[in-house]
Structures are given as structure tokens and as C-alpha cells.
N, C-alpha and C positions, 0 to 999 in steps of 0.2 A: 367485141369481146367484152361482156358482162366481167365487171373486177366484182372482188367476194365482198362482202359488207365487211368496215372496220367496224372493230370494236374499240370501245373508248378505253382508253388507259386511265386508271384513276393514281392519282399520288396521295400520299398525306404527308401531311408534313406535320413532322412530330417538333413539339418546343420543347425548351427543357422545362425540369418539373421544377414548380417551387420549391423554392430553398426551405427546409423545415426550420422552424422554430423551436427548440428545447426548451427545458424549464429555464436553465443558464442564461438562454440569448434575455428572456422576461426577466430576472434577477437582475441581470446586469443593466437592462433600461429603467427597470425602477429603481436601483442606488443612482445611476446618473440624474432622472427626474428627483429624487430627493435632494441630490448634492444638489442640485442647483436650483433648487426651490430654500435650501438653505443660504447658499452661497449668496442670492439674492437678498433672505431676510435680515441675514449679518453685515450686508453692507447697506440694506437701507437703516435698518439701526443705528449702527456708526453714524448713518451720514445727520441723521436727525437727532442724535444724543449731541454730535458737534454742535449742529445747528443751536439746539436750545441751549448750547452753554457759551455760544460764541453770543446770544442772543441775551446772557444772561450778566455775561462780561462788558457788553457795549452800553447796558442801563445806568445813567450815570450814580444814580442812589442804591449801589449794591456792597457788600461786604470784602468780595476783589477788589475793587478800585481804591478800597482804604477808606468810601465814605463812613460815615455813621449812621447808623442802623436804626431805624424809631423803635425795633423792639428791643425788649427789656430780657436781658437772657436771665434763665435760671438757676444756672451754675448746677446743674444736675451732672454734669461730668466728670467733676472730681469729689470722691468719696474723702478727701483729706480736709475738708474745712467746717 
């Protein structure tokens, strides 16, 4: 006894869609990509403003440590003399 021909069952398979983007979700990565292109250049700042004044404290011929200075100041500071 001849069986009938199958026919192929096809499926699809659906994903989910991507997720949209608004103008908001953009807004909000670019304040965080700023904050923190900020947040970075304020702390290498600090760290190098320390640096040259920690660098500037340890030179034993400087005006901190109390040495004496070879220059000759010009008293442009006070308008009383």
C-alpha cells in the first residue's frame, strides 16, 4: 500500500526585536561618557598639581623649607611703602 507523500512542515522561529534606542537612551551615554572623561581629567590633574608641588617641597633651595631665595623680590605687593 503506496503511503501519500509528506509534506515538509516548515517552523520559523521568531527572536525578539531589538530593543530601540530613543533620543534619552543617547543622551544618557553621552553625559556618562563625559562624566567620565571628566571625572578622569580632575583626578589626573590633582594627581599632577600634588605631584609638582610635593616635587617642589622636596628641592632643598626653595621658599617652603625657609631656605633663602637668590632672587631679589620687588616688593610690588604692597601699595603702602
Amino acid at each position: 500500500m503506496p503511503s501519500d507523500p509528506v509534506s515538509p512542515i516548515i517552523v520559523k522561529v521568531v527572536e525578539e526585536p531589538a530593543p530601540t534606542v530613543g533620543l534619552a537612551d543617547v543622551i544618557i551615554q553621552a553625559i556618562g561618557l563625559t562624566g567620565a572623561l571628566f571625572l578622569g581629567a580632575v583626578l589626573l590633574g590633582l594627581l599632577l598639581g600634588g605631584a609638582f608641588i610635593a616635587l617642589r617641597r622636596l628641592r632643598p633651595d626653595n621658599a617652603f623649607n625657609g631656605a633663602k631665595s637668590e632672587h631679589q623680590r620687588l616688593g610690588l605687593g604692597s601699595l603702602g611703602r
